[in-house]
TISE-600299 format. One record per residue: residue in three letters; residue number from 1; x, y, z of N, C-alpha, C in turn. Coordinates in nm, 4 decimals, always signed. Atoms other than C-alpha are relative to their C-alpha. Layout:
% residues N
{'ALA' NUM {X Y Z} {X Y Z} {X Y Z}} ...
% end
This chain:
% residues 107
{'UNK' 1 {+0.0774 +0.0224 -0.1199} {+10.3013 +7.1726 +3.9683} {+0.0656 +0.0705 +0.1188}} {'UNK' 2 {-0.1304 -0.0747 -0.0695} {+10.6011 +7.3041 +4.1777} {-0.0332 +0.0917 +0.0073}} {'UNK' 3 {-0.0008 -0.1587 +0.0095} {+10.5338 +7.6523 +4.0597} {-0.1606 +0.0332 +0.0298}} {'UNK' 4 {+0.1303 -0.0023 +0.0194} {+10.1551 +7.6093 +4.1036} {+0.0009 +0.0434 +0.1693}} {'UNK' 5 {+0.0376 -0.0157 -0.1436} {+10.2050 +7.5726 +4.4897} {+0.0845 +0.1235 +0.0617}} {'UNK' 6 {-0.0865 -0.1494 -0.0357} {+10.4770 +7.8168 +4.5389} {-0.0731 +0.1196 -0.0424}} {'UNK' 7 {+0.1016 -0.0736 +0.0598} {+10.2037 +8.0533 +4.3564} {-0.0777 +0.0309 +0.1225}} {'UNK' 8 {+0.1025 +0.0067 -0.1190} {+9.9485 +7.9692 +4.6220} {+0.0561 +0.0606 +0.1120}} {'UNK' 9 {-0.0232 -0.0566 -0.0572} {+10.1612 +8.0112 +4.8369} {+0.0596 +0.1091 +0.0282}} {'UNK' 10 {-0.0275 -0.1006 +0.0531} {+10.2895 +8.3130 +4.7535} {-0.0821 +0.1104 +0.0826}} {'UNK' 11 {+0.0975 -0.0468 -0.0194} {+9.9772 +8.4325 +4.7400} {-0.0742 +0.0027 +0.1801}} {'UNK' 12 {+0.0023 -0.0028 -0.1855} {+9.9066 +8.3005 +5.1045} {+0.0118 +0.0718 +0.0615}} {'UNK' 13 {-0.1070 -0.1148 -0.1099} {+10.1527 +8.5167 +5.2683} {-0.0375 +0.1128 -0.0605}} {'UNK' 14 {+0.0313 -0.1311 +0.0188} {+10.0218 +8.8244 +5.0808} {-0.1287 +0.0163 +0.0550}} {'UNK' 15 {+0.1285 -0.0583 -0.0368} {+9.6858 +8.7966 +5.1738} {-0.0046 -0.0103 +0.1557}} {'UNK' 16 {-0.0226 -0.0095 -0.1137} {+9.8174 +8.7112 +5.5649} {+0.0275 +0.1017 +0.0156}} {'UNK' 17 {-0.0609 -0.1361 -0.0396} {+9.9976 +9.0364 +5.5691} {-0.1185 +0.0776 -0.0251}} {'UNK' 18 {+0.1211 -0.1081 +0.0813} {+9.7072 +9.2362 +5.3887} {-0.1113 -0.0109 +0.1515}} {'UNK' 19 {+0.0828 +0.0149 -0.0851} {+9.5081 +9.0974 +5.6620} {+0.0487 +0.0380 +0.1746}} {'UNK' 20 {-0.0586 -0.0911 -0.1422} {+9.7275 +9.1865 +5.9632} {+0.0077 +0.1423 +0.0335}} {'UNK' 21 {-0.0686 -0.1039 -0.0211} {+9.8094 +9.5006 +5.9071} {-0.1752 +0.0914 +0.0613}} {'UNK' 22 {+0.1217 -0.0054 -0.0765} {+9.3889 +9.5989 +5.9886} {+0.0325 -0.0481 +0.1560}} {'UNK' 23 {+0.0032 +0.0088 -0.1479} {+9.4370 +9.4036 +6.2692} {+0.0767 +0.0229 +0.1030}} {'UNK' 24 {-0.0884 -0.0564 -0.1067} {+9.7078 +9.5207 +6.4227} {-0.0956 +0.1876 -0.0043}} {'UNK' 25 {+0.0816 -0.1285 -0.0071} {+9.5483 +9.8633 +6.3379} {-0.0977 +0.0451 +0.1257}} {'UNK' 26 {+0.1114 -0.0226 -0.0806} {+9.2440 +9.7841 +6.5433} {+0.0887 -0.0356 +0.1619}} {'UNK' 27 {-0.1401 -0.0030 -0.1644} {+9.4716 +9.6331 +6.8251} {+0.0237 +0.0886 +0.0695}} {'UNK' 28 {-0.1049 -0.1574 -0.0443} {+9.6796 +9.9709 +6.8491} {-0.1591 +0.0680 +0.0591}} {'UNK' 29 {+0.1720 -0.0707 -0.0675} {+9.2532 +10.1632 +6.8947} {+0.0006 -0.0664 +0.0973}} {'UNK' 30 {+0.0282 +0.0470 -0.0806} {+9.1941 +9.9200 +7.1179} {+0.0679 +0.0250 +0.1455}} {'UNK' 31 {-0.0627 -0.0332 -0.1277} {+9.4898 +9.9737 +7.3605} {+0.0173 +0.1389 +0.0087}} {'UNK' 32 {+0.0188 -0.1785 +0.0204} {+9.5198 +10.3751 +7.2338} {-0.1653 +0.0553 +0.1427}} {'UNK' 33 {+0.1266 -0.0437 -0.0652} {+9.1487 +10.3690 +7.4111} {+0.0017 -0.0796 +0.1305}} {'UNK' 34 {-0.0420 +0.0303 -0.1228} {+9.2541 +10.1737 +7.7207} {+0.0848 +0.0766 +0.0509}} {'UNK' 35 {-0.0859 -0.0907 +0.0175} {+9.5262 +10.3928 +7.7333} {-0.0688 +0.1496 +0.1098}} {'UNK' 36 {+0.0704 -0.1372 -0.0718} {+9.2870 +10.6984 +7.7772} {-0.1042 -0.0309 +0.1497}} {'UNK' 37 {+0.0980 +0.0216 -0.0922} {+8.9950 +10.5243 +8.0208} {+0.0892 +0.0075 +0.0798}} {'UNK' 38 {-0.0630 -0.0183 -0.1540} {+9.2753 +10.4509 +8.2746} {+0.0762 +0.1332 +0.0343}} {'UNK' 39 {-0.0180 -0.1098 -0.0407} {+9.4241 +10.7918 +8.2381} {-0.0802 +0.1080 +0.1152}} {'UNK' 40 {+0.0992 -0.0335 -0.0413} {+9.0963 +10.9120 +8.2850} {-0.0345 -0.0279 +0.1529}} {'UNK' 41 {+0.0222 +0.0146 -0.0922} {+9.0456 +10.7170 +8.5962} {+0.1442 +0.0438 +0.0986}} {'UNK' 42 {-0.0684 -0.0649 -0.1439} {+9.3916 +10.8270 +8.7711} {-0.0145 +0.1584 -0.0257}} {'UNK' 43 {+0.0169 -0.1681 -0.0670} {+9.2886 +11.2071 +8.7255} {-0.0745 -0.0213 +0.0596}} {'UNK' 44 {+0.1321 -0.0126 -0.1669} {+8.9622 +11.1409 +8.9091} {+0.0951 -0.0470 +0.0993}} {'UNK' 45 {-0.0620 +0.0299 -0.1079} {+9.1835 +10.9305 +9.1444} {+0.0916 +0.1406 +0.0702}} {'UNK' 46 {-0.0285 -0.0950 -0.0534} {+9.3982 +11.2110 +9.1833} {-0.0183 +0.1132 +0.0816}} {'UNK' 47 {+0.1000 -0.1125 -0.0613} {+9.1544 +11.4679 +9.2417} {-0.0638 -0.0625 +0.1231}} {'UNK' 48 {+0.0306 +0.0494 -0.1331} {+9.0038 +11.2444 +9.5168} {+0.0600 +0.0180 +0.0797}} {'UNK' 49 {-0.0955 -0.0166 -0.0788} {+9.3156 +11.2289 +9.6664} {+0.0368 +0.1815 +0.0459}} {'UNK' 50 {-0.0115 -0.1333 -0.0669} {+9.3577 +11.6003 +9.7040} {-0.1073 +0.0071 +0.0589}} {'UNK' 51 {+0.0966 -0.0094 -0.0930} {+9.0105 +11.6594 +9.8279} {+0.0561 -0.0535 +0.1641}} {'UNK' 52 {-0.0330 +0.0864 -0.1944} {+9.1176 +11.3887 +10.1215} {+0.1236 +0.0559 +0.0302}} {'UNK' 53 {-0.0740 -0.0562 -0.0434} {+9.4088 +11.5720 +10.1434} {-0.0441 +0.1407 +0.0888}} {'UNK' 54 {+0.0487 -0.1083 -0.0667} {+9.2526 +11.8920 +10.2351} {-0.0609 -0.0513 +0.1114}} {'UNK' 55 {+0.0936 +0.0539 -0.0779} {+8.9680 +11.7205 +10.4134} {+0.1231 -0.0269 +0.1779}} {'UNK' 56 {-0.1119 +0.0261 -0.1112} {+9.2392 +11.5748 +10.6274} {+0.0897 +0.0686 +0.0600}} {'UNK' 57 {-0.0521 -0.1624 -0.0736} {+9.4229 +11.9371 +10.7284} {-0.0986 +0.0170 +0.0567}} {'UNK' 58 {+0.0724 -0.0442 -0.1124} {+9.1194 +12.0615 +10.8196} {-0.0137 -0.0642 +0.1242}} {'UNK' 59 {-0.0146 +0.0610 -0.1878} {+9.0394 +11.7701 +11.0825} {+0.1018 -0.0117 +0.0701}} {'UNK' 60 {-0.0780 +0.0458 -0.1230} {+9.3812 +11.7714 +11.2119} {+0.0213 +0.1676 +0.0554}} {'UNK' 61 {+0.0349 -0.1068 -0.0257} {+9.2845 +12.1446 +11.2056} {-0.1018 +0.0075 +0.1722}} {'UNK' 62 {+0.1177 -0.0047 -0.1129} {+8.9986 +12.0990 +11.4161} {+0.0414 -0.0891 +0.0806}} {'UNK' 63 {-0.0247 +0.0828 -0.1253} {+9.1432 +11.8422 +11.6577} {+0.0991 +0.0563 +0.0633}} {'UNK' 64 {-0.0790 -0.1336 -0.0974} {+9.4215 +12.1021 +11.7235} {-0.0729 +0.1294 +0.1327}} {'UNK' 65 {+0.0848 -0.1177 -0.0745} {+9.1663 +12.3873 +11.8269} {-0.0487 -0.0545 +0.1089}} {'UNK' 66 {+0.0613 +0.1033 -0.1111} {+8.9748 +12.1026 +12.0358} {+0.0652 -0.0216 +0.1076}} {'UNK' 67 {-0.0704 +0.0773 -0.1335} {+9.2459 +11.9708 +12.2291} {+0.1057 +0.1529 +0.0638}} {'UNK' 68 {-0.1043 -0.0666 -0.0854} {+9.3999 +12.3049 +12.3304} {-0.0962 +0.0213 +0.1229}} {'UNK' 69 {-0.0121 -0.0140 -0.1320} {+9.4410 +12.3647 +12.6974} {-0.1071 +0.1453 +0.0593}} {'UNK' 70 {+0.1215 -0.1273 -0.0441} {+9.2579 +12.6879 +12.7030} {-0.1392 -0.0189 -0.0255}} {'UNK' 71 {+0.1137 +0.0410 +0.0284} {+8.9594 +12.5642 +12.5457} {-0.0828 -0.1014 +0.1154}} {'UNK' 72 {+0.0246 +0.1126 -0.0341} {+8.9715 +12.2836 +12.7485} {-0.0305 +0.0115 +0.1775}} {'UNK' 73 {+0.0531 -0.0521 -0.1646} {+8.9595 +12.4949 +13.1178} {-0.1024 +0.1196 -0.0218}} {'UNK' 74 {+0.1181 -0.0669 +0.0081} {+8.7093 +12.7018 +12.9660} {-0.0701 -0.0556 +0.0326}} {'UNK' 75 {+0.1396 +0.1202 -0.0434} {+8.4541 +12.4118 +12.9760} {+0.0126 -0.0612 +0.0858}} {'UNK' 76 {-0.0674 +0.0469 -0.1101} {+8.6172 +12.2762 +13.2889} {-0.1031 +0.1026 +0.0851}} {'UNK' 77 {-0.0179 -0.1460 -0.0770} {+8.5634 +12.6327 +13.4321} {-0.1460 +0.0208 +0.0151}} {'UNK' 78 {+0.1138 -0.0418 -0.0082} {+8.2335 +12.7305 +13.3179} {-0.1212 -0.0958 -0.0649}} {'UNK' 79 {+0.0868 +0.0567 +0.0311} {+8.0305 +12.4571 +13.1731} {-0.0478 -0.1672 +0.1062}} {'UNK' 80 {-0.0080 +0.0998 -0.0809} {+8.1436 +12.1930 +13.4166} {-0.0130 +0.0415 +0.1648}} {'UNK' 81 {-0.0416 -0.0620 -0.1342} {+8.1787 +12.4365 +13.7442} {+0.1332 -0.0494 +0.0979}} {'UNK' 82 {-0.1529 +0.0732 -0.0075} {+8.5196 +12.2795 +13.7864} {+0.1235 +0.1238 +0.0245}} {'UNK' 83 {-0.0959 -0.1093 -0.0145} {+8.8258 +12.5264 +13.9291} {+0.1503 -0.0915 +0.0490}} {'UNK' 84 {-0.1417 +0.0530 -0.0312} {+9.1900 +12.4558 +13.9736} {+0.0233 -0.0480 +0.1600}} {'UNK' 85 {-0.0243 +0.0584 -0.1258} {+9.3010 +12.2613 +14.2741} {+0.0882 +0.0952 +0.1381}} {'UNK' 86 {-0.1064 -0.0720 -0.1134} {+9.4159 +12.4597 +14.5893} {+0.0822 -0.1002 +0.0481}} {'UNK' 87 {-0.0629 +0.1340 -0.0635} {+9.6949 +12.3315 +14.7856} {-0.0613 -0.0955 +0.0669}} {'UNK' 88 {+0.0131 +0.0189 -0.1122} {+9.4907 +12.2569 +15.0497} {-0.1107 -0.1427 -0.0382}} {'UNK' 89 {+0.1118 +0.1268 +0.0465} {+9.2380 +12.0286 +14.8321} {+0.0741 -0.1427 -0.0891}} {'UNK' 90 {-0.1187 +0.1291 +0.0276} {+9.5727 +11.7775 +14.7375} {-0.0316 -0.1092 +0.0780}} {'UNK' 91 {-0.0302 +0.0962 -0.0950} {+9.5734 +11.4760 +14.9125} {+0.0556 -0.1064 -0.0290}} {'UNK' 92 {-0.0287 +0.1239 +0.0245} {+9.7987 +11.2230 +14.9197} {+0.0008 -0.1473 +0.0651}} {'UNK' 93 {-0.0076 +0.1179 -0.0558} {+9.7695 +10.8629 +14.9456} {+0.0608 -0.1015 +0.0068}} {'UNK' 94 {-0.1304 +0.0769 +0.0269} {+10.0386 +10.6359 +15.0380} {-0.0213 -0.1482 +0.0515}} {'UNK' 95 {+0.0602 +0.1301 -0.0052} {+9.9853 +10.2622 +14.9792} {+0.1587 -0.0915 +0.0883}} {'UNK' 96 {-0.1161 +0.0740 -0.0122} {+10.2251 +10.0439 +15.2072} {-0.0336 -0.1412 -0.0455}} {'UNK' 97 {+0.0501 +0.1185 +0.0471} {+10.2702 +9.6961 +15.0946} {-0.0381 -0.1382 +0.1660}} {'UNK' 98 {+0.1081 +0.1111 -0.0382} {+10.0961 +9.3980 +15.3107} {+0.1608 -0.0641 +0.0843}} {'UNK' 99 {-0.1099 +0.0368 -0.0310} {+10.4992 +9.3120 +15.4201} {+0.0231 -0.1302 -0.0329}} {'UNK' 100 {-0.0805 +0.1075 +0.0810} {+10.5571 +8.9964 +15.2279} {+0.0844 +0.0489 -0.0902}} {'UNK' 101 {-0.0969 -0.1113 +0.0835} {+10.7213 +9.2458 +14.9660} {+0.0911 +0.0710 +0.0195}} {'UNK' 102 {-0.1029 -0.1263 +0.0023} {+11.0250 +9.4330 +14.9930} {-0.0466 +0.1015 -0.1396}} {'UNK' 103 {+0.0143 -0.0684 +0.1558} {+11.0536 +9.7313 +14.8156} {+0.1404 -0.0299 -0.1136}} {'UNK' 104 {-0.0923 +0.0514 +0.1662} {+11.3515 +9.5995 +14.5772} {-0.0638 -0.0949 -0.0520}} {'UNK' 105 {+0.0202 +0.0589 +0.1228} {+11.1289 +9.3805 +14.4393} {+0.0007 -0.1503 +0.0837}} {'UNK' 106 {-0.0139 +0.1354 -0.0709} {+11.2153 +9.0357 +14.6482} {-0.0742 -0.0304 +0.0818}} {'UNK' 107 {+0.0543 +0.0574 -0.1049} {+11.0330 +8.8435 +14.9090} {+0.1036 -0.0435 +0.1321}} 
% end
């Protein structure tokens, strides 16, 4: 009877293994092919990222050209009718204080 169950079980453990070794098989496909989809998704990611890389030269391209100074008294000059300040059109205005204030700051 002894040898009857040690038999069985025997047998047990061969047909557990027989049966793992499929499923680890499919396992390994399973993560082999996860494996590739997320590859897959960091080259697109990648490639996005360069695009916005470029993308992002050019506009700091174009906000260079924009904000220069010559550009910027061109349209001053001739689109605005705007000309540089003579001396004579300076004026300054000098605020005294109300005399509760010193100027260090104290009362």
């Amino acid at each position: 009877m002894k040898r009857k169950y040690g038999r069985v079980r025997e047998t047990l453990v061969v047909c557990l293994i027989a049966l793992s070794i499929p499923l680890l098989l499919i396992a390994g496909g399973m993560q082999s092919r996860k494996y590739e989809d997320l590859s897959d998704e960091i080259s697109a990611l990648e490639k996005k990222q360069e695009a916005l890389v470029e993308e992002n030269k050019k506009i700091v391209t174009d906000i260079s050209l924009l904000a220069s100074t010559e550009r910027i008294e061109k349209i001053a000059e001739n689109e605005l009718g705007m000309h540089k300040a003579q001396t004579d059109d300076i004026v300054r205005v000098e605020m005294k204080g109300n005399g509760s204030a010193k100027s260090d700051g104290t009362k």
